[in-house]
NUTI-302737 format. One line per field, with one value per residue: residue number from 1; x, y, z of N, C-alpha, C in turn. Coordinates in nm, 4 decimals, decimal comma, always signed. Atoms other than C-alpha are relative to their C-alpha. Example, Ala and Ser with C-alpha at 12.3 -4.5 7.8 and 13.67 -1.06 7.14 Angstrom:
# residues 2
pos = 1;2
n_xx = +0,0890;-0,0820
n_yy = -0,1190;-0,1190
n_zz = +0,0000;-0,0060
ca_xx = +1,2300;+1,3670
ca_yy = -0,4500;-0,1060
ca_zz = +0,7800;+0,7140
c_xx = +0,0900;-0,0770
c_yy = +0,1200;+0,1090
c_zz = +0,0000;+0,0730
//
This chain:
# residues 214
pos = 1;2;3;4;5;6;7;8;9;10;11;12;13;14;15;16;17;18;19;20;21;22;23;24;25;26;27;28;29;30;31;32;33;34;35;36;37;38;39;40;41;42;43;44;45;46;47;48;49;50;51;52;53;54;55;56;57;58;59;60;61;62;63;64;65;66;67;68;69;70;71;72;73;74;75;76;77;78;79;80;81;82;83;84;85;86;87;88;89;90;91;92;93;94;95;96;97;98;99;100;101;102;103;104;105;106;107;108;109;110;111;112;113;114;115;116;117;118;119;120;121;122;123;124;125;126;127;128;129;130;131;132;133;134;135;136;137;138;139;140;141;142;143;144;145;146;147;148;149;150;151;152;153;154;155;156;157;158;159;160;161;162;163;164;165;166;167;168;169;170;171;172;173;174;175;176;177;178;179;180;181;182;183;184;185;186;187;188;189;190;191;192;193;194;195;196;197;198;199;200;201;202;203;204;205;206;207;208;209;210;211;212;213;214
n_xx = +0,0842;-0,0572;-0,0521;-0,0097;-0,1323;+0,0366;+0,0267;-0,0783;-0,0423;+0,0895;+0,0065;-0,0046;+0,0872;+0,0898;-0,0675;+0,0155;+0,1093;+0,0013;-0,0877;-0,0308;+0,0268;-0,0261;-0,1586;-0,0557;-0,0800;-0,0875;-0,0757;-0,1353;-0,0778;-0,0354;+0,0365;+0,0704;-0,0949;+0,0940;+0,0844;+0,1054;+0,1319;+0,0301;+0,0378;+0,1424;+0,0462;+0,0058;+0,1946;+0,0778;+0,0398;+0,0416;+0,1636;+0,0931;+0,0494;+0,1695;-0,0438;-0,1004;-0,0636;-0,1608;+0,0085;-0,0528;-0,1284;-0,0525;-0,0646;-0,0923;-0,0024;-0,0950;-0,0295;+0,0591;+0,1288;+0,1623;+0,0668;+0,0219;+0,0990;+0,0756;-0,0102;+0,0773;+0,1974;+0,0854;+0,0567;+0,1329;+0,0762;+0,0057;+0,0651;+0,1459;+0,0361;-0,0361;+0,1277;+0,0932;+0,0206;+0,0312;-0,0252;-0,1215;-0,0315;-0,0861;-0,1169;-0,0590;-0,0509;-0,1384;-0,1451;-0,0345;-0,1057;+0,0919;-0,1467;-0,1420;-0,0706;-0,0684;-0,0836;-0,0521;-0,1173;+0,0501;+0,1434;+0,0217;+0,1679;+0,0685;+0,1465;+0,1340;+0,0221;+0,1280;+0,0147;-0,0752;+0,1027;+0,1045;+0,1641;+0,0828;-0,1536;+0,1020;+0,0813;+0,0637;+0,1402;+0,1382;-0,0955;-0,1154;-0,1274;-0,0901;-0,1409;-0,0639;-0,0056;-0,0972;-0,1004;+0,0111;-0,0566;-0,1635;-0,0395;+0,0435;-0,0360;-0,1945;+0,0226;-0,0294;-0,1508;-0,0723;+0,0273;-0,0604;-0,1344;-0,0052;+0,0416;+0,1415;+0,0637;+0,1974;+0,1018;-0,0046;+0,0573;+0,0181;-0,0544;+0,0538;+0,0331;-0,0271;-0,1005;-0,0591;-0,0228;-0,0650;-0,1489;-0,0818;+0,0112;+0,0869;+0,1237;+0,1468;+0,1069;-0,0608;+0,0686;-0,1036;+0,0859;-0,0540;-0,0799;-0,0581;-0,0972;-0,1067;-0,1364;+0,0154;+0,0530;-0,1123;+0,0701;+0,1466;+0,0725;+0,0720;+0,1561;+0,0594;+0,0079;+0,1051;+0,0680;-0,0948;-0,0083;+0,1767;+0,0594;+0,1044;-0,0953;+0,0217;+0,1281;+0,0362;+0,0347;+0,1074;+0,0913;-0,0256;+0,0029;+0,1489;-0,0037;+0,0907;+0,0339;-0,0583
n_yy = -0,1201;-0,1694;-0,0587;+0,0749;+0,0178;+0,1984;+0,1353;+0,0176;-0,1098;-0,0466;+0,0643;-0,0680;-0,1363;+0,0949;+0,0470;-0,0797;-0,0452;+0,0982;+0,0186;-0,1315;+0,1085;-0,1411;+0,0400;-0,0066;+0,1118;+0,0369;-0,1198;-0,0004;-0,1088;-0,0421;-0,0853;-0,0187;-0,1493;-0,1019;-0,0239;+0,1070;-0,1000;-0,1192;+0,0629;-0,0046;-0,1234;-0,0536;+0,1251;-0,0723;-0,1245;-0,0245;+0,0597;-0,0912;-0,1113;-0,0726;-0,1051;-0,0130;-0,0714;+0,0499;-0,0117;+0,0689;-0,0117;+0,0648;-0,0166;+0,0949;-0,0148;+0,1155;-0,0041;+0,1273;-0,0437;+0,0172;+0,1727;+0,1154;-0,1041;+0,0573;+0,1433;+0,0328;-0,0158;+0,0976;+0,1088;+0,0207;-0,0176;+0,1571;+0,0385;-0,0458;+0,0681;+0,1357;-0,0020;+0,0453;+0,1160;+0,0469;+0,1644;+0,0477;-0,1157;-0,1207;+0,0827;+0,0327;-0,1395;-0,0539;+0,1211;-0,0678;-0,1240;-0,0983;-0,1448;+0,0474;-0,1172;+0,0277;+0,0852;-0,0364;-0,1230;-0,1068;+0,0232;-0,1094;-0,0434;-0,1054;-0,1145;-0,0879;-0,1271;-0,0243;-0,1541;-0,0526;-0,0592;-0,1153;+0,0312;+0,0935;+0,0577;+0,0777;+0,1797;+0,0150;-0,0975;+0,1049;+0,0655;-0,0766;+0,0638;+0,0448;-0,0018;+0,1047;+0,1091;-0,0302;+0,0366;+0,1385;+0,0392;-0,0248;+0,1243;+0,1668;+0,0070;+0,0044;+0,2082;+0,0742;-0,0307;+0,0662;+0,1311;+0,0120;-0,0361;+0,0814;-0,0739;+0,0299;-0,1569;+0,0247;-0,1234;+0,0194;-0,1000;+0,0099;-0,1081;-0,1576;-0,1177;-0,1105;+0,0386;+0,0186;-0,1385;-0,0917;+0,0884;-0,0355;-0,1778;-0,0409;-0,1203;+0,0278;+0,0490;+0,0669;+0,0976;+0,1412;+0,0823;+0,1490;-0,0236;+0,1062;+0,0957;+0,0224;+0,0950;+0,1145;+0,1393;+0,1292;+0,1023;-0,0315;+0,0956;+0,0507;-0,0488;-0,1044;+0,0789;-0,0082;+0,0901;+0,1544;+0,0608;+0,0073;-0,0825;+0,0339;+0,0296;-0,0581;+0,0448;+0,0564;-0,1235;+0,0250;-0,0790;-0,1632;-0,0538;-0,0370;-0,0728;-0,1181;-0,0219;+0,1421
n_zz = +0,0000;+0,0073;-0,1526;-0,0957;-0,0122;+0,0060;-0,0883;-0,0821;-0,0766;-0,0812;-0,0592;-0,1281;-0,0584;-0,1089;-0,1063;-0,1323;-0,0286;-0,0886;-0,1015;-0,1451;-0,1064;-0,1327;-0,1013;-0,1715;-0,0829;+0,0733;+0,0584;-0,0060;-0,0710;+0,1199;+0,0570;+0,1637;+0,0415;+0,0562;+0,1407;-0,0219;-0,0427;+0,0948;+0,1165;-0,0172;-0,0398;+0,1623;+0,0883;-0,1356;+0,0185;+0,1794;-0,0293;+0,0202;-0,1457;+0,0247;-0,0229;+0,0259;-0,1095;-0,0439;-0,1327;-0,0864;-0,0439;-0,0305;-0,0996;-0,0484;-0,1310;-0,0414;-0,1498;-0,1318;-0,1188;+0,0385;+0,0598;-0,1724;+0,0050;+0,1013;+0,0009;-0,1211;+0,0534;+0,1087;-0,0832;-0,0425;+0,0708;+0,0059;-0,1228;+0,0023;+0,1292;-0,0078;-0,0300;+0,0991;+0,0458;-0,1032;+0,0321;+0,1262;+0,0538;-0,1103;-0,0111;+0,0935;+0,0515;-0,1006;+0,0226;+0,1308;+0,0141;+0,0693;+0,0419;+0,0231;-0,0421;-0,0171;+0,1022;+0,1312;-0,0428;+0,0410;-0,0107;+0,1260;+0,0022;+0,1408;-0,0441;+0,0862;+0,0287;-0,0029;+0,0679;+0,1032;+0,1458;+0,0327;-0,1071;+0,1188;+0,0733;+0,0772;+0,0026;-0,1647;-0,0752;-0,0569;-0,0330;-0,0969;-0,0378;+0,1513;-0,0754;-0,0743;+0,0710;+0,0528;-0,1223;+0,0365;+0,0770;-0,0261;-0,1033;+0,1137;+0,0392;-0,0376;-0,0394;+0,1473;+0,0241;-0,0801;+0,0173;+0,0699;-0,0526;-0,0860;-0,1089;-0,0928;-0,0238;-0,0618;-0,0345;-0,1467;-0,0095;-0,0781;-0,0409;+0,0249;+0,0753;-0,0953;-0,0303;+0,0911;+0,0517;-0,0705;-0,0103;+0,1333;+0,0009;+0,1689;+0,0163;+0,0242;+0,1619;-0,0136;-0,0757;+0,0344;+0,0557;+0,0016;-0,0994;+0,0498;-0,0781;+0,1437;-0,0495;+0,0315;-0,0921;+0,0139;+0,1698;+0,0402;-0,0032;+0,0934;+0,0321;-0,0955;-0,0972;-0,0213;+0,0601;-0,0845;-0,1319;-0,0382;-0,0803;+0,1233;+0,1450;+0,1693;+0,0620;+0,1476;+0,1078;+0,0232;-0,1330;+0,0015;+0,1398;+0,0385;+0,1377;-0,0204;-0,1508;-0,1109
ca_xx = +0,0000;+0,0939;+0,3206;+0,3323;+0,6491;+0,8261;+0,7363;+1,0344;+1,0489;+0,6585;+0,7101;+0,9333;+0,6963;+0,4347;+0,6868;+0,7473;+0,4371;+0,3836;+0,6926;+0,6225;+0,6160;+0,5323;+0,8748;+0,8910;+1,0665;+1,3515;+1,5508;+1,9410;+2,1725;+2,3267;+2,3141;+2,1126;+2,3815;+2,2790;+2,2372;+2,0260;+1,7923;+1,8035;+1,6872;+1,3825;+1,3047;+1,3419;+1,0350;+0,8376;+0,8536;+0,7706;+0,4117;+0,1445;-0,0608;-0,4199;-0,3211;+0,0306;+0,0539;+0,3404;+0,2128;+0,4667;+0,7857;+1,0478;+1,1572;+1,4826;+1,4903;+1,8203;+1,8768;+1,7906;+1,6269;+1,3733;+1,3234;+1,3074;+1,0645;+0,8485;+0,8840;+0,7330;+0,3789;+0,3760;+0,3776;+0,1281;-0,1011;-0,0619;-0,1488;-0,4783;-0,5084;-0,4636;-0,8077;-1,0060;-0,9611;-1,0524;-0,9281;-0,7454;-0,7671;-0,6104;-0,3561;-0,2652;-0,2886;+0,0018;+0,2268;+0,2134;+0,5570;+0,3552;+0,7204;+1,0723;+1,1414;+1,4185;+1,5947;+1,5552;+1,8850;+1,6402;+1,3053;+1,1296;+0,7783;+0,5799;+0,4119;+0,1472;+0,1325;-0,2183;-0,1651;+0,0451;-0,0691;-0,2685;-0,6472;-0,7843;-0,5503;-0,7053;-0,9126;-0,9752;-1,2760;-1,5124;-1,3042;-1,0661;-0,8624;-0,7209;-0,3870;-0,3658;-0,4598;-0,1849;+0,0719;-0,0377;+0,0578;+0,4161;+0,4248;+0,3069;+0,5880;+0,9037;+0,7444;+0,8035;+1,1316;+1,2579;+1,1230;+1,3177;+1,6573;+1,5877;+1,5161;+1,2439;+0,9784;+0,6722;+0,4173;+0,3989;+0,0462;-0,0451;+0,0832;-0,0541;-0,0977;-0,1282;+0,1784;+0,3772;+0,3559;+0,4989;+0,8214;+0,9008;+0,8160;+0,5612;+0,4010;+0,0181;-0,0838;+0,1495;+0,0099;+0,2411;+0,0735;+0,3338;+0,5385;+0,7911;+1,0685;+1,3512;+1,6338;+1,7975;+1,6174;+1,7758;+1,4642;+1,1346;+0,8769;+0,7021;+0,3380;+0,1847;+0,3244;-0,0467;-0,1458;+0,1177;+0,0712;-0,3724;-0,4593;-0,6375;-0,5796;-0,6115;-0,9918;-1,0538;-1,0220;-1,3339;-1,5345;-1,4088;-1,5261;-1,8408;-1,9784;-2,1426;-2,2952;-2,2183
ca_yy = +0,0000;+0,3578;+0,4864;+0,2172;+0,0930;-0,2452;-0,5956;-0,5858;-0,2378;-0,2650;-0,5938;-0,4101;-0,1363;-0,4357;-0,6278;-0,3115;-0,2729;-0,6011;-0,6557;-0,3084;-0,4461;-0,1780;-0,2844;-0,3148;-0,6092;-0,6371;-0,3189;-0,3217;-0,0705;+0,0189;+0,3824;+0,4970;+0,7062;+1,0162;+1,0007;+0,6747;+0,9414;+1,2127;+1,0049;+0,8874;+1,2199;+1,3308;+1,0350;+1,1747;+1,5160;+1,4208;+1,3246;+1,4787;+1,7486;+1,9127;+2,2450;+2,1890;+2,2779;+2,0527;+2,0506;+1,8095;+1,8788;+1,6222;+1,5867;+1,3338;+1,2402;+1,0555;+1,2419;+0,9211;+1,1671;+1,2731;+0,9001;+0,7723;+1,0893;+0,9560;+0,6011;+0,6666;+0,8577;+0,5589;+0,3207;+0,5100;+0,5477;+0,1349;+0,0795;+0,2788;+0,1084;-0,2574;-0,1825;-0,1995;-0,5504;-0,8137;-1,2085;-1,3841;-1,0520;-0,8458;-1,1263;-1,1575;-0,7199;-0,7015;-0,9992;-0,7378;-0,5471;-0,2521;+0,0300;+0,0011;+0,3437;+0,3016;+0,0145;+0,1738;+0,4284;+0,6989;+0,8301;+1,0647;+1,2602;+1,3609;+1,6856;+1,8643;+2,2361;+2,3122;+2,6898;+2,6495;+2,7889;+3,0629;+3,0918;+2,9267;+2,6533;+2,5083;+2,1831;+2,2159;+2,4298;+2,1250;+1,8927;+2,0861;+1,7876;+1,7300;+1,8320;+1,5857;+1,2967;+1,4659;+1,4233;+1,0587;+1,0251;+1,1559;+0,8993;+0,5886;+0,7537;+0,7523;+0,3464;+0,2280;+0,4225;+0,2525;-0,0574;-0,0590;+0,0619;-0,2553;-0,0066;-0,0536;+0,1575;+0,1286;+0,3820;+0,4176;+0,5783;+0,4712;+0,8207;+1,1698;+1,3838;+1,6709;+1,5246;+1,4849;+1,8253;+1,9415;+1,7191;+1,7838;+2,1793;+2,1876;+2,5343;+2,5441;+2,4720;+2,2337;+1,8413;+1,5229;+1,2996;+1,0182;+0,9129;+0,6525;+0,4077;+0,3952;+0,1491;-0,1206;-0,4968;-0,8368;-0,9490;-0,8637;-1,0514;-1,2420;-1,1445;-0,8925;-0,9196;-0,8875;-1,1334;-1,4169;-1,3483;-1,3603;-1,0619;-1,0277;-1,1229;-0,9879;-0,9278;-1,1128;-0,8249;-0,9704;-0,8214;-0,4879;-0,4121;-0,2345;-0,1082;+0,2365;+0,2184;+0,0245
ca_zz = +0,0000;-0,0790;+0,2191;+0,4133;+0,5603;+0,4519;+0,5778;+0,8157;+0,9666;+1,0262;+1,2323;+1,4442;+1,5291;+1,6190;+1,8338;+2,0276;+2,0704;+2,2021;+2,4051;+2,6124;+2,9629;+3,2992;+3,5042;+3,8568;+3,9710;+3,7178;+3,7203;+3,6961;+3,8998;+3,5264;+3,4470;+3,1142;+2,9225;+2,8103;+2,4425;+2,5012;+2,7492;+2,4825;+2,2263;+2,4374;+2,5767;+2,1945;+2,0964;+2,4159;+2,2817;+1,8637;+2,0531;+1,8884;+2,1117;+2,0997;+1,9579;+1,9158;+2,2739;+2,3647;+2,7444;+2,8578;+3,0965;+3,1882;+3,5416;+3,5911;+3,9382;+4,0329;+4,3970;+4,6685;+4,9488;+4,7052;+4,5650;+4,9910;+5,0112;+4,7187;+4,7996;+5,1565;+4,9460;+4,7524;+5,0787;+5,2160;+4,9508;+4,8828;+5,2610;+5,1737;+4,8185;+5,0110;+5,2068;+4,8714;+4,8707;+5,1011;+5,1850;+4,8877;+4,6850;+4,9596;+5,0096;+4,6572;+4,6238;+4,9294;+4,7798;+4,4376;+4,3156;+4,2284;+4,1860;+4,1364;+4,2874;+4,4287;+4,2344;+3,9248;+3,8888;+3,7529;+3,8125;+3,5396;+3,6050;+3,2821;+3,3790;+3,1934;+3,1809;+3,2032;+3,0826;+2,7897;+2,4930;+2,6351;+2,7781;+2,4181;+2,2894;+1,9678;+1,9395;+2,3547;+2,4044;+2,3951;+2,5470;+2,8344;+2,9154;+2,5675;+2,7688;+2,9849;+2,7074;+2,4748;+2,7849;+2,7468;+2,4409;+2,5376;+2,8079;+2,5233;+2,3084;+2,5471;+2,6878;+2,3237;+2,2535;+2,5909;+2,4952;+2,1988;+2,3676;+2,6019;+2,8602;+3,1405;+3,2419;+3,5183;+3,5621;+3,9456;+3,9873;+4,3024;+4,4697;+4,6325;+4,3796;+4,5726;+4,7452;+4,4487;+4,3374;+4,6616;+4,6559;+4,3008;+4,3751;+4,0735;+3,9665;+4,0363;+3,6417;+3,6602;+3,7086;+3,7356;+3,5353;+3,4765;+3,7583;+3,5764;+3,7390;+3,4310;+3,4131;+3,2235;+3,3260;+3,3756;+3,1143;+3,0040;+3,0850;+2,8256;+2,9382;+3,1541;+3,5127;+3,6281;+3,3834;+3,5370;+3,8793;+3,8514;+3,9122;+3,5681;+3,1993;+2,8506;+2,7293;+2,4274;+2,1416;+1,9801;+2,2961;+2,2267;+1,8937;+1,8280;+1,4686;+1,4583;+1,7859;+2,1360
c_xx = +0,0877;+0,0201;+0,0407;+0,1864;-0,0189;-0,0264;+0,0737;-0,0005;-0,1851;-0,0069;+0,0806;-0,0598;-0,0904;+0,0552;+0,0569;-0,0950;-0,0980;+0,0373;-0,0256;-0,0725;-0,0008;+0,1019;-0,0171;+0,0857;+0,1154;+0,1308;+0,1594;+0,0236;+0,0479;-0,0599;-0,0417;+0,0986;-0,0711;-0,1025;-0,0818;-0,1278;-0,0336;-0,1004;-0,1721;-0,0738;-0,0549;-0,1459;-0,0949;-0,0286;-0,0456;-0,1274;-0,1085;-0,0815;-0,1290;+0,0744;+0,1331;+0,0605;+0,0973;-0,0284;+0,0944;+0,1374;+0,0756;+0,0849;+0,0917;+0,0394;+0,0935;+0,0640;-0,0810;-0,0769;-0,0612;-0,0669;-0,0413;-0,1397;-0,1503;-0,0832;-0,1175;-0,1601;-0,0012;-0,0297;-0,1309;-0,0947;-0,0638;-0,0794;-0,1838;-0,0872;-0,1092;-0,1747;-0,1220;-0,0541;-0,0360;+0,0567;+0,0844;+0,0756;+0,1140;+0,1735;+0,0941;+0,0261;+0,1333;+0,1017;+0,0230;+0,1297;-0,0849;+0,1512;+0,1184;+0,0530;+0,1001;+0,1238;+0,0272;+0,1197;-0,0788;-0,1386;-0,0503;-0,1398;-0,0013;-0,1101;-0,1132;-0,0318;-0,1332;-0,0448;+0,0590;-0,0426;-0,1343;-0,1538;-0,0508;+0,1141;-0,1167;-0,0131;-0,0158;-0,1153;-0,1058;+0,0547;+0,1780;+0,1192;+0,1095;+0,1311;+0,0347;+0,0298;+0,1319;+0,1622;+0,0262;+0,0677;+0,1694;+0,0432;+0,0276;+0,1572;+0,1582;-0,0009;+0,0853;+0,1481;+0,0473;-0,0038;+0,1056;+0,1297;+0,0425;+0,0199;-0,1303;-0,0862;-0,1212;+0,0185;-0,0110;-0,1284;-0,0704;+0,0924;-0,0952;+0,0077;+0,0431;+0,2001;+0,1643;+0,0779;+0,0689;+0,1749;+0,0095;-0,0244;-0,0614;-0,0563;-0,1630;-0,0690;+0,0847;-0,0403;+0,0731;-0,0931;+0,0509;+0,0951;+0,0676;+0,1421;+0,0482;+0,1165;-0,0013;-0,0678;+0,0664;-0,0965;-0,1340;-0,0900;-0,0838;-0,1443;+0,0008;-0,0047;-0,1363;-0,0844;+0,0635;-0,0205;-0,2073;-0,0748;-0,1460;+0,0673;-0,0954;-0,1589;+0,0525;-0,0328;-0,1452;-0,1320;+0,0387;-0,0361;-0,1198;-0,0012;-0,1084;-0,0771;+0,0193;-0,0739
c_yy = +0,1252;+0,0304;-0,0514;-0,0715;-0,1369;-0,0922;+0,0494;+0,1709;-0,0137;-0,1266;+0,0260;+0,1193;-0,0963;-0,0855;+0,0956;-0,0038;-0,1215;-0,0578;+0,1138;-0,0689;+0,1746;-0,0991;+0,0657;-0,0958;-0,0261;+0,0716;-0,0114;+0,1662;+0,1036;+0,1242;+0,0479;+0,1062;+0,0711;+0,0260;-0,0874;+0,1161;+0,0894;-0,0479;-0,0455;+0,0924;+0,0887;-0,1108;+0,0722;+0,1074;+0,0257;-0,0662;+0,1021;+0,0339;+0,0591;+0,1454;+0,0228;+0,0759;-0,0446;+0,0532;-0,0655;+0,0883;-0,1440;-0,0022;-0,1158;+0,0367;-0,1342;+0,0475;-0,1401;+0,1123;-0,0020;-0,1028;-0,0357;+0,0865;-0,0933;-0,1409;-0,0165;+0,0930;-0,1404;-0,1029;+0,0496;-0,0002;-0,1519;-0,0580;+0,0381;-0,1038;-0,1531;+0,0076;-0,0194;-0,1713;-0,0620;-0,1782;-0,0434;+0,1088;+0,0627;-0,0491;+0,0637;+0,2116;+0,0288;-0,0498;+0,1113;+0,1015;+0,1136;+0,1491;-0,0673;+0,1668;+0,0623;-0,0968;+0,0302;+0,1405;+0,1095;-0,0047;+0,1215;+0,0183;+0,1155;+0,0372;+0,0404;+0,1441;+0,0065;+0,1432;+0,0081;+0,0015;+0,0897;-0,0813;-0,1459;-0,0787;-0,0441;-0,1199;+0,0008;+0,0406;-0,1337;-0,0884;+0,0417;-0,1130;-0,0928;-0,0076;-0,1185;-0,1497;+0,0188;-0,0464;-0,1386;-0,0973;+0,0051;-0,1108;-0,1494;+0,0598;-0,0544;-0,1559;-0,0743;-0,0115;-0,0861;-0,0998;-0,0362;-0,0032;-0,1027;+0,1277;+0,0035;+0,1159;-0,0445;+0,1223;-0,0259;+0,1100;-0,0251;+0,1144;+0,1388;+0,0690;+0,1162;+0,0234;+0,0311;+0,0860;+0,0215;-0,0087;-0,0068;+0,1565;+0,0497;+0,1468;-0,0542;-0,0610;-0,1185;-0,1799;-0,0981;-0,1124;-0,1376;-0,0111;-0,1259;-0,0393;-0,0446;-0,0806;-0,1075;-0,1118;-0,1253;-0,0552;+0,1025;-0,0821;-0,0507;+0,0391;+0,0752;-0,0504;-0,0358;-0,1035;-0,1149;+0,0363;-0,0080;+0,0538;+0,0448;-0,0281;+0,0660;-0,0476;-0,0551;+0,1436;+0,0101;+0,1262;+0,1514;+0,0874;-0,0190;+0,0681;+0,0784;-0,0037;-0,1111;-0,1207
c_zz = +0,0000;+0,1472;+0,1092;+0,0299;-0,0440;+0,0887;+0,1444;+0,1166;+0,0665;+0,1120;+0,1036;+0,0564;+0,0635;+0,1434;+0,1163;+0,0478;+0,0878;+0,0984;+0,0805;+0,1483;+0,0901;+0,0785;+0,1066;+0,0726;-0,0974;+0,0068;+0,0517;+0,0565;-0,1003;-0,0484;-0,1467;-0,0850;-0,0861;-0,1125;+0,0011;+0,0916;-0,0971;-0,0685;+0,0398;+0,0547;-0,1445;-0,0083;+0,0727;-0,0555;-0,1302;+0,0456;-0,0871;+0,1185;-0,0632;+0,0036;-0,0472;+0,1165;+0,0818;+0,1916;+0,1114;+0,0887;+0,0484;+0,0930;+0,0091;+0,1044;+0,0484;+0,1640;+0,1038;+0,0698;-0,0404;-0,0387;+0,1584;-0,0250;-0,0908;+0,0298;+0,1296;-0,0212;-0,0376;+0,1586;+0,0763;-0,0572;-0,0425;+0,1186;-0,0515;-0,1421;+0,0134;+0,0557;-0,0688;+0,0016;+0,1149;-0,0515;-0,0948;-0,1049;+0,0362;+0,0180;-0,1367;-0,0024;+0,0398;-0,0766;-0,1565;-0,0085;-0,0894;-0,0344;-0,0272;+0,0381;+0,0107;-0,0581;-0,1420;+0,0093;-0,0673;+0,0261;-0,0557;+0,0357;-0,1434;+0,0472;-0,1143;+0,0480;-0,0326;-0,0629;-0,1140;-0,0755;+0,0592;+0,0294;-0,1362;-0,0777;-0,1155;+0,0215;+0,1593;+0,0359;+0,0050;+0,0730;+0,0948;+0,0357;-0,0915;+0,0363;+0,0232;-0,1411;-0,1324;+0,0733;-0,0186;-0,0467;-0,0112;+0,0798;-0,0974;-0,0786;+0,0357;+0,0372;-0,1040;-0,0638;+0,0878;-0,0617;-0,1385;-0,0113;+0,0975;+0,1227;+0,0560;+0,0896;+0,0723;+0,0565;+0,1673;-0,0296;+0,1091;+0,0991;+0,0075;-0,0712;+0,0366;+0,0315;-0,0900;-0,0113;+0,0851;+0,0114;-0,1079;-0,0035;-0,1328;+0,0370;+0,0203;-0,0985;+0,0221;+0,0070;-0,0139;-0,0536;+0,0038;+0,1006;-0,0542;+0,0736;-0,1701;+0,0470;-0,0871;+0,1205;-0,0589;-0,1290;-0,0042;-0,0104;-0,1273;-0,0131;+0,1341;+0,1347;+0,0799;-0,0868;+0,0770;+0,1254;+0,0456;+0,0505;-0,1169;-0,1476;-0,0812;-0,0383;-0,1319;-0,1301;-0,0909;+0,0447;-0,0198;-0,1031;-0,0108;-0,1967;+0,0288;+0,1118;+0,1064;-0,0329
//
C-alpha cells in the first residue's frame, strides 16, 4: 500500500508494541547514558498534542532523598489502596511489586502544563482535558522508545498527587501525570506481570469491537 512501511520495519513497530512491559521487579543498577535518554526524551517530545501545545515537561529524578521521600507517598497510599480488597484478593494485592522506585537508577515525572498555549488553545474548548490525554501520548511515546533501547519503564500511579507536586516543587498549572521508574532490566517478561501473577488477563479483542454504535 501507498506509504506504508516495509514488511520488516513494520514488524518491528508491532513487536514493540507487544513486548512493552510496565517494570517493577527487574531493574538493573546500570546507568542509562545520556544520548540513550536524549533520544527517548526526543520520541516523548515528537508526541502529537491538541493544539500543538506541547504541554509536557520532563523531570529526571536521580537524587535518593527525594526518591526515599516519594517512595514513603507511595507506601502510604498502597497501605490505603490494600483496604479496597478483602481475603485472597487483599492477600494476593500485598504480595504485588507494584514500583521500582528506588531500584531503578532513575526516576522521570511527565508533567502537563495546564496553561500552555494561552487561555484558548485550539481543538480544547469542547473537550478541556485534551492536555492531559496529549501528555499521554508523550508517556506511550518515550514506553516504546525505551522498549526498543531494552530499557524498562513502570508507571507508578499509586501516589498523592497533591503530594507529588509538593516534593518535586511543581508550579500550580502544573500536574504530574506520569510518575515513571527507568532502568535497564535483567529481562522482560514475556506477558503482563499482572497477567502471570492472577490478578487479571487480557480481554478477548473480539469483545471490544463495536460497529457504529455500542
Amino acid at each position: 500500500m501507498r506509504n506504508a512501511f516495509k514488511e520488516s520495519e513494520k514488524a518491528v513497530i508491532y513487536r514493540t508494541i507487544h513486548e512493552r512491559r510496565d517494570v517493577r521487579s527487574q531493574f538493573l543498577p546500570d546507568p542509562i547514558p545520556n544520548e540513550v535518554l536524549t533520544r527517548l526524551l526526543a520520541a516523548a517530545h515528537a508526541a502529537p498534542s491538541v493544539g500543538f501545545m506541547q504541554p509536557w515537561d520532563f523531570i529526571i529524578i536521580d537524587d535518593l532523598t527525594i526518591r526515599q521521600r516519594i517512595k514513603a507517598n507511595f507506601d502510604s497510599e498502597n497501605s490505603k489502596a490494600a483496604c479496597n480488597y478483602s481475603d485472597n484478593q487483599k492477600n494476593l494485592y500485598q504480595q504485588l511489586k507494584l514500583e521500582g522506585i528506588l531500584e531503578s537508577p532513575i526516576n522521570i515525572c511527565i508533567t502537563c502544563d495546564r496553561a500552555r498555549g494561552g487561555k484558548h488553545v485550539l481543538g480544547r474548548n469542547s473537550v478541556i482535558d485534551m492536555d492531559l490525554f496529549s501528555t499521554c501520548l508523550a508517556v506511550q511515546n518515550f514506553w516504546l522508545a525505551a522498549r526498543a533501547e531494552g530499557v524498562g519503564v513502570g508507571w507508578v500511579s499509586i501516589l498523592d498527587h497533591d503530594l507529588l507536586s509538593q516534593q518535586l516543587n511543581l508550579p500550580e498549572n502544573v500536574y504530574p501525570l506520569a510518575y515513571l521508574c527507568v532502568g535497564y532490566v535483567s529481562e522482560f517478561l514475556t506477558e503482563p506481570e499482572l497477567a502471570t501473577k492472577g490478578w487479571r488477563q487480557r480481554l478477548p479483542l473480539e469483545q471490544l469491537i463495536h460497529y457504529n454504535q455500542w
